[in-house]
C-alpha positions in Angstrom: -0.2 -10.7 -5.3 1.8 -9.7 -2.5 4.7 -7.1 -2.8 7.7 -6.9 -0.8 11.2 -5.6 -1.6 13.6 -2.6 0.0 14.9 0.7 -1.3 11.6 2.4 -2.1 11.2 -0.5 -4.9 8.3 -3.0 -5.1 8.3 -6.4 -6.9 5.6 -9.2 -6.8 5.7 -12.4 -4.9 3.4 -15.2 -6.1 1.1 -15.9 -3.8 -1.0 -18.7 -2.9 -3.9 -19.4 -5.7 -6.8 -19.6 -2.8 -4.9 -16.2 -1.5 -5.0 -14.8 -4.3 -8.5 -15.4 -5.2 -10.0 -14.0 -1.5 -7.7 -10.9 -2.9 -9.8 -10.6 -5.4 -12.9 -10.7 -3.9 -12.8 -7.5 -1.9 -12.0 -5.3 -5.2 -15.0 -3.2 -5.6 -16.1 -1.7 -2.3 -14.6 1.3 -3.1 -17.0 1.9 -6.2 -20.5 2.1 -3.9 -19.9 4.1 -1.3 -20.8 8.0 -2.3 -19.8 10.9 -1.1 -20.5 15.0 -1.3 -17.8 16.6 -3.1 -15.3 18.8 -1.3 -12.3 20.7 -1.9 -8.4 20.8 -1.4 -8.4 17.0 -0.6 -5.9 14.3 -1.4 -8.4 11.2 -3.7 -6.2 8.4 -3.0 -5.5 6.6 -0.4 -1.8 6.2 0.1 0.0 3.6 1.5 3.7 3.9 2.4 5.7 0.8 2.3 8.6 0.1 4.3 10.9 0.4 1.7 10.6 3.7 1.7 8.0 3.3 -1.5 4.1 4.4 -2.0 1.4 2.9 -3.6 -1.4 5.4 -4.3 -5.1 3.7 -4.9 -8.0 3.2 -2.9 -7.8 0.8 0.3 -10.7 -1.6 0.7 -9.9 -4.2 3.3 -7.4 -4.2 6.4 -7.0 -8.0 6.9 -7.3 -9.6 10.3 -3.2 -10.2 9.6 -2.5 -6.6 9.1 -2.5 -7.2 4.9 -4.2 -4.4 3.2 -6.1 -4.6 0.1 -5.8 -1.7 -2.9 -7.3 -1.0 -5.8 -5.0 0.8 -8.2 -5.3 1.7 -11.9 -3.4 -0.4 -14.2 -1.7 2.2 -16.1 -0.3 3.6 -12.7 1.2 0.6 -11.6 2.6 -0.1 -14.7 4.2 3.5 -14.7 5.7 3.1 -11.0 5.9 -0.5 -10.6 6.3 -2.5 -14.0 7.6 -5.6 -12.5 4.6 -6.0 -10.4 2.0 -4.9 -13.3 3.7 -7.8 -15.5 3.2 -10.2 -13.0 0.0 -9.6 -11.8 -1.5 -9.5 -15.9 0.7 -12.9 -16.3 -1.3 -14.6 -13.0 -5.0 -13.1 -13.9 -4.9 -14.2 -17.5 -5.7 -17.9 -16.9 -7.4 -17.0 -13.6 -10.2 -15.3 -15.6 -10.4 -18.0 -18.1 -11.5 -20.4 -15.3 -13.3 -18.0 -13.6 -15.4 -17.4 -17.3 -15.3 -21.0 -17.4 -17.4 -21.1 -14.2 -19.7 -18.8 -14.7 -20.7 -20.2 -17.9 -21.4 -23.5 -16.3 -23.4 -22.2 -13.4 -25.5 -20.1 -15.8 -26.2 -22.8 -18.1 -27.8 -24.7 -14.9 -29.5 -21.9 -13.5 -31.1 -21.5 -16.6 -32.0 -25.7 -16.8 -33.7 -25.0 -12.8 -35.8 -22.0 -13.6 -39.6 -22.3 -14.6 -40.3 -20.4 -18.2 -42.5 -18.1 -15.6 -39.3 -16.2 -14.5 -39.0 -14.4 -17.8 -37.3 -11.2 -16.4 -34.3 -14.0 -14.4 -34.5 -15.8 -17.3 -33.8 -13.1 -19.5 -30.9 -11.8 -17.8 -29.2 -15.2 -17.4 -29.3 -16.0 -21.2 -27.7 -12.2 -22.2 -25.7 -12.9 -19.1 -24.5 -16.5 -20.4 -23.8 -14.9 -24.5 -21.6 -12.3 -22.9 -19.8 -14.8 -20.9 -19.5 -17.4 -24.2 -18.4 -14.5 -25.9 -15.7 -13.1 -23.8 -14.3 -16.9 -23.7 -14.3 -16.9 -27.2 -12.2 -13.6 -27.8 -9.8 -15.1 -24.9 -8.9 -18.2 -27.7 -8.7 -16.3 -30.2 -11.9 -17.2 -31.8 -12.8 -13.8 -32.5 -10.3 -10.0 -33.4 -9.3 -8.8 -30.7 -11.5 -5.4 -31.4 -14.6 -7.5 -32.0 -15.1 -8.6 -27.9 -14.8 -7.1 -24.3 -11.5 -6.5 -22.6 -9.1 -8.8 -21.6 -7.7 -9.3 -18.0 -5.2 -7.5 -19.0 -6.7 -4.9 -20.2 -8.9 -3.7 -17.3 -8.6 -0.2 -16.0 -8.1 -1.8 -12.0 -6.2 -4.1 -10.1 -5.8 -5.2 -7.0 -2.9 -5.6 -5.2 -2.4 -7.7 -1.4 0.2 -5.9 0.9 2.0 -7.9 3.6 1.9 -6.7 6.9 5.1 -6.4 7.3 5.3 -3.9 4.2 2.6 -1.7 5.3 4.6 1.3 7.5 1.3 4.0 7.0 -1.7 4.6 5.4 -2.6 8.1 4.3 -6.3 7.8 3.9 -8.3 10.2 1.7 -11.4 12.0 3.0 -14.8 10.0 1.9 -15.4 13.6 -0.4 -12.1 13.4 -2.0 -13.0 9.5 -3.3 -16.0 10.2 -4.7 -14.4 12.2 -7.0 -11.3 10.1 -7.6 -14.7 7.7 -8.8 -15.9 10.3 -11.3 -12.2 11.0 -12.4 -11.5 7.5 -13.0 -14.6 7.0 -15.0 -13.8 9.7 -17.1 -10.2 8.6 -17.4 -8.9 11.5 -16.5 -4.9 11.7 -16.5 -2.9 11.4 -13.3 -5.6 10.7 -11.0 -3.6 9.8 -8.4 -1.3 12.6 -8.3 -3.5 15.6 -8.4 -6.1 17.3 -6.3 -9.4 16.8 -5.6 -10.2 20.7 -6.3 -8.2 20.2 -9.7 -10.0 17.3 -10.9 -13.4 18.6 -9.6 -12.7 21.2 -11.7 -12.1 19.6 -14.6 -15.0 17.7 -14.4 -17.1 20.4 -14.0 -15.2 21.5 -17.8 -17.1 18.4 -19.1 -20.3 18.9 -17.9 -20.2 17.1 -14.6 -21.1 17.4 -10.9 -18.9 15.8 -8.7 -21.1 15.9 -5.6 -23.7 13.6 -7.5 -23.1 9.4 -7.5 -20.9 8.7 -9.6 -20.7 5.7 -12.1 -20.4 2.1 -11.2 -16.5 0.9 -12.7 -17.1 -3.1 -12.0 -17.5 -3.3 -15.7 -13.3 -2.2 -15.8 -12.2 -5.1 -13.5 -11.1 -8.5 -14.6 -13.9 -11.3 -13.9 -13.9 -12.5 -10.2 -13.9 -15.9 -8.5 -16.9 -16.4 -5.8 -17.6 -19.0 -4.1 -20.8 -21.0 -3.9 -22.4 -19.1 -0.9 -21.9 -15.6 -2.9 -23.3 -17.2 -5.8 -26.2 -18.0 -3.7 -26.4 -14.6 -2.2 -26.4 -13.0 -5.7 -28.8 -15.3 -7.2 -31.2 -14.6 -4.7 -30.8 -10.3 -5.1 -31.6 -11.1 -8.7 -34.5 -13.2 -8.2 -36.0 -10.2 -5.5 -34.7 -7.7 -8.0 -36.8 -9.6 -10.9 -39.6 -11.5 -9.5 -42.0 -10.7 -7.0 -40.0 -9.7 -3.5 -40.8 -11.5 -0.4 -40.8 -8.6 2.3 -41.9 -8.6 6.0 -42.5 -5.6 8.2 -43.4 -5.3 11.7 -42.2 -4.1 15.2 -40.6 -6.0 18.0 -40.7 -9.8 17.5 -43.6 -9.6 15.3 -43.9 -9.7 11.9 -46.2 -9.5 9.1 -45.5 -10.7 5.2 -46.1 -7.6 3.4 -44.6 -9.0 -0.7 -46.9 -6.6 -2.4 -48.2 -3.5 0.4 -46.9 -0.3 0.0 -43.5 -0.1 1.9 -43.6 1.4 5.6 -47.6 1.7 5.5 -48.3 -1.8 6.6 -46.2 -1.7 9.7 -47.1 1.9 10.5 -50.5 1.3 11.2 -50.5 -0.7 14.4 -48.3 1.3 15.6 -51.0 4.2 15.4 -53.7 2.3 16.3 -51.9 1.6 19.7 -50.8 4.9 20.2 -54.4 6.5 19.2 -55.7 4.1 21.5 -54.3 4.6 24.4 -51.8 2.3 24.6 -48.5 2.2 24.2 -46.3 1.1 21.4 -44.2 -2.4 21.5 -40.9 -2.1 23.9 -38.2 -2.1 21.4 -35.8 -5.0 21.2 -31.7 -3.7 22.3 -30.5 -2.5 18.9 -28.0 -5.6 19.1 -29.3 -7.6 21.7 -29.2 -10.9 20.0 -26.4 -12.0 18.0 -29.3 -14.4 15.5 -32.4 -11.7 16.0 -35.2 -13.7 17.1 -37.7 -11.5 15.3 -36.5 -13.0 12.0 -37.6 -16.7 13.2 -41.3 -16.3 11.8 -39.6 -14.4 8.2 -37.2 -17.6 7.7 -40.2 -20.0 8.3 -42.3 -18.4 6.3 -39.9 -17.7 3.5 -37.9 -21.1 3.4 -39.1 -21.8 0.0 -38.3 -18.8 -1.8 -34.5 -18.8 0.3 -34.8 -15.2 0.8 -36.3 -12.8 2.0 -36.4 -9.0 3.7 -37.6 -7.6 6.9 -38.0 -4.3 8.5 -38.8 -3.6 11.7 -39.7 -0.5 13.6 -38.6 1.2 17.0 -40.2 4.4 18.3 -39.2 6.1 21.0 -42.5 8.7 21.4 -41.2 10.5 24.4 -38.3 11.5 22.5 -39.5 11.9 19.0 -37.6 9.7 17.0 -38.0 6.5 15.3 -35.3 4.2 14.4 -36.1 1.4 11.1 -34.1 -1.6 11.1 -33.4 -3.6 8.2 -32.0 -6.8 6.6 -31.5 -9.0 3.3 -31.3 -12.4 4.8 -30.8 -15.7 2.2 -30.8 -19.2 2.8 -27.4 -21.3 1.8 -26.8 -24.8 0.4 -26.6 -26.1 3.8 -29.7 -24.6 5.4 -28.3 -22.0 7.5 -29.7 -18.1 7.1 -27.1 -16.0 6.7 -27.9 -11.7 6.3 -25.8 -10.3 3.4 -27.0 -6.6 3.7 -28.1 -4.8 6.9 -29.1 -1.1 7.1 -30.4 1.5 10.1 -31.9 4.8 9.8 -32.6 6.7 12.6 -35.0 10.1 12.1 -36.8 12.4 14.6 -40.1 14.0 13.5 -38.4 17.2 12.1 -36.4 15.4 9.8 -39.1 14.4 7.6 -40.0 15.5 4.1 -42.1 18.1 3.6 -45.8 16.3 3.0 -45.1 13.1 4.4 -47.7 13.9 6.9 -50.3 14.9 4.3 -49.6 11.7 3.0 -50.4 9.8 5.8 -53.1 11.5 6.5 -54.9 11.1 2.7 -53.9 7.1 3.1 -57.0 4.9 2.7 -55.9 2.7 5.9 -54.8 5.6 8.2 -56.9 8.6 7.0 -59.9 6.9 8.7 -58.2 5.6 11.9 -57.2 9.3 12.6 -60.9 10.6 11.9 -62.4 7.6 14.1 -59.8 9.0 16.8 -60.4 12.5 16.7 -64.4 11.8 16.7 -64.9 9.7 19.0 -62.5 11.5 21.6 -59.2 8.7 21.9 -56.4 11.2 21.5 -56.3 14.9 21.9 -54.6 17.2 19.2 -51.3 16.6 20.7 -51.6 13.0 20.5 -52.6 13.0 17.0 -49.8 15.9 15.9 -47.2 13.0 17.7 -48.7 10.2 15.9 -49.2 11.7 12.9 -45.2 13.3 13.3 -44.0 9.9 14.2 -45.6 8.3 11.3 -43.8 10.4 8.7 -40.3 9.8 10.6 -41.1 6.2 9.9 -42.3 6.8 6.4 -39.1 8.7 6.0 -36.8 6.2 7.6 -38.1 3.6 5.4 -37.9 5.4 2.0 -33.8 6.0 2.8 -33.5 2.0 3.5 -35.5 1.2 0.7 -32.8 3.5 -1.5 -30.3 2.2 0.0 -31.0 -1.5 -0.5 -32.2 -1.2 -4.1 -28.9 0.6 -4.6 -27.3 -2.4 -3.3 -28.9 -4.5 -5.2 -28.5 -2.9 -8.0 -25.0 -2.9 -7.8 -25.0 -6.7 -7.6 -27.8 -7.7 -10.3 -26.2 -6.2 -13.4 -23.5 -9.0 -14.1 -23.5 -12.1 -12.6 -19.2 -12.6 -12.4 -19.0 -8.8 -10.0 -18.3 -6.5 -8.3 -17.4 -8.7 -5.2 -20.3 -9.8 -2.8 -19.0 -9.7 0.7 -20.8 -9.7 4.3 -19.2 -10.4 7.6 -16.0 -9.8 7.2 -15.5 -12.3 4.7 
C-alpha cells in the first residue's frame, strides 16, 4: 500500500500486487531485535509526511528508492487514517487466502519428500499443515468465526509502503525505547504510540513485568505472508538444523573441520593451543571481509551438499593483543545450486571479557586438560604462555557461546510457523 495525499491527510493508493507482496515481506524485523530498557524516550518511530501528516510505528526498511517500510498497529491507523486501514484490510483479505492456499500445498509435499525418520520435521509440518487447513476453513465460512485464528483483518499489525516522495523526516526512536514499545504492544497496552517510554515501562512493571528483558515474539498478530521459493528454502533448512541433527563445521583460517555432534567452540580451540603451546604460532587470520564468496566455506559446501545446509565458525586470534574475534554463518543451498548465507554473526572478546570459570573449564576438559599438563611438564611454554593460552581459550569459548545464542535465537524465530515472520538476507 502506498500513501500519498496533501493537507496533513493520508489515503491509500493501490499498488502493484508483486509491490505489495515484497512490502510485506520486511514486516517483522522489528520484533527480534532487543534492547535494555531506558527512560524518557519516544517508542515509535515517526515519520512525517509531506503533507504535513505523521505516521507513528516502527520503520523496518529504507528502500533503495527512498520508500520506507512501517509497521503500525491496526487500531491506530484506523483511528488516524481510516481510509487507508479500509483499504489495506480490503487488499490482504484475498492476499492471505492465496498465501494459506500456498502454504498448504507446499506442506502437503514436504511432508510426501520426508523419510518417517524425521519425526521431530515431520511433526511440526503436520500441526503446521492442520493450522493452515483450519485457518482456510474459518476464511469460507466453514467454521464460527470464534471457533478459528484471526482473520487478516483482524491482526494487531500492518504494514504500510511510503513513497519517497511522501517521506519529509523520520524521527527514529532509540533501540531502548522499542523494546519496550514490543512489551507494550504485546500487552496491548492503550495508546502506545502516543505515550512515553518511562510511562509505559511503568505500567508494565504494574503487571509484573521487566521491560529490560526480551520481550515476546508478535509474528503470531500479523496477517500470513507471501515468500518466495528461495525463503522457503531458507526456512525449511533452519527447521531441518533446528530438528534433526545440525551439520556444523569449525575451524580457523581456510581450514575446517565437520564438527555435527562435538561440543561447540572445543573442537576448533584445540589446535589453536596446541600451536600456541608448541611454539608456534597460530594461523594468519583471513581480512575480516577480504573475499566477497569466503573461500574458507569451499570444503563446508562440498562436504555439506547433500544435506543443503550447513554452519561454520571460524576463529581469529590476535595473541599479542589479547583478543579473539569468532566468525560465523548459516549458509543453505537453493533450487539452482548456488550457496547463498541467510544469517551472519561476529563476536569480538578480549581475555577479560570472559565469564567467570571459563578457564576452569578449559582446563578440566578431557582434550585440553592433558595438552596443558604435557606442556607445563615437559617444559614447551612458560607460565605466561600457558596463562595467554589458557585466557585466549575462554575468550573463544565465550565468543562462541554469544553466536551460538544468537543464531538459535534466530532460528527460533523462524521455526515456529512455517507462513512468518519474514525471512530476509541481503538486502532483499
Amino acid at each position: 500500500m502506498v500513501y500519498s495525499g496533501g493537507g496533513g491527510s493520508l489515503r491509500a493508493v493501490r499498488a502493484p500486487h508483486q509491490a505489495m507482496l515484497q512490502t510485506i515481506y520486511c514486516l517483522l524485523a522489528l520484533f527480534m531485535c532487543g534492547a535494555s530498557w531506558g527512560a524518557e524516550r519516544s517508542v515509535c518511530d515517526v515519520i512525517e509526511t509531506a503533507g504535513g501528516g505523521e505516521i507513528r510505528g516502527a520503520v523496518l526498511r529504507r528502500g533503495a528508492d527512498g520508500s520506507v517500510d512501517v509497521a503500525v498497529q491496526r487500531d491506530w491507523l484506523a483511528a488516524h487514517a481510516p481510509e487507508a486501514a479500509a483499504a489495506l484490510a480490503a487488499e490482504e483479505r484475498p492476499q492471505a487466502r492465496q498465501v494459506r492456499e500456498q502454504l498448504q500445498q507446499r506442506i502437503t509435499r514436504r511432508i510426501e519428500e520426508l523419510p518417517e525418520s524425521k519425526t521431530r520435521s515431520l511433526a511440526l509440518l503436520r500441526r503446521e499443515l492442520v493450522r493452515v487447513e483450519a485457518e482456510l476453513a474459518a476464511d469460507a465460512g466453514d467454521t464460527p468465526a470464534d471457533a478459528g485464528p484471526q482473520q487478516p483483518e483482524q491482526t494487531q499489525f500492518a504494514l504500510l509502503r511510503i513513497a519517497a516522495k511522501r517521506v519529509r523526516r523520520i524521527r527514529a526512536a532509540e533501540p531502548a525505547a522499542q523494546n519496550v514499545a514490543r512489551w507494550a504492544w504485546g500487552e496491548r497496552l492503550k495508546d502506545v504510540e502516543q505515550r512515553s517510554a518511562a510511562d509505559l515501562g511503568a505500567e508494565l512493571v504494574t503487571r509484573g513485568i521487566d521491560p529490560a528483558q526480551e520481550p515476546p515474539h508478535l509474528g503470531d498478530r500479523l496477517p500470513p505472508l507471501p515468500q518466495d521459493q528461495r525463503e522457503w528454502q531458507a526456512r525449511l533448512a533452519l527447521i531441518d538444523d533446528a530438528l534433526s541433527v545440525p551439520v556444523a563445521f569449525q575451524g580457523t583460517g581456510n581450514l575446517l573441520v565437520r564438527t555435527d555432534n562435538a561440543e561447540p567452540g572445543m573442537t576448533a580451540l584445540l589446535p589453536l593451543l596446541t600451536q600456541m603451546l608448541g611454539g608456534g604460532n597460530p594461523p594468519t587470520p583471513t581480512a575480516p571481509g577480504a573475499a566477497g564468496r569466503p573461500d574458507w566455506l569451499e570444503s563446508a559446501r562440498s562436504q555439506a551438499s547433500q544435506e543443503g545446509h550447513f554452519r561454520a565458525t571460524r576463529l581469529h586470534l590476535d595473541p599479542v593483543g589479547g583478543k579473539v574475534k569468532v566468525e560465523s554463518v548459516f549458509v543453505v543451498k537453493m533450487d539452482d545450486g548456488a550457496w547463498e548465507t541467510i544469517w551472519r554473526d561476529e563476536q569480538v572478546l578480549s581475555t577479560a571479557d570472559a565469564p567467570a570459570g571459563t578457564a576452569e573449564r578449559i582446563q578440566a576438559d578431557p582434550q585440553v586438560g592433558p595438552l596443558l599438563e604435557a606442556a607445563r611438564g615437559l617444559g614447551l611454554a612458560d607460565a605466561a604462555t600457558l596463562k595467554q593460552a589458557v585466557g585466549l581459550g575462554a575468550a573463544t569459548l565465550a565468543a562462541q557461546s554469544r553466536c551460538d545464542s544468537r543464531f538459535n535465537g534466530f532460528r527460533s524465530d523462524f521455526a515456529r510457523r512455517l507462513d512468518g515472520p519474514p525471512l530476509r538476507w541481503d538486502n532483499r
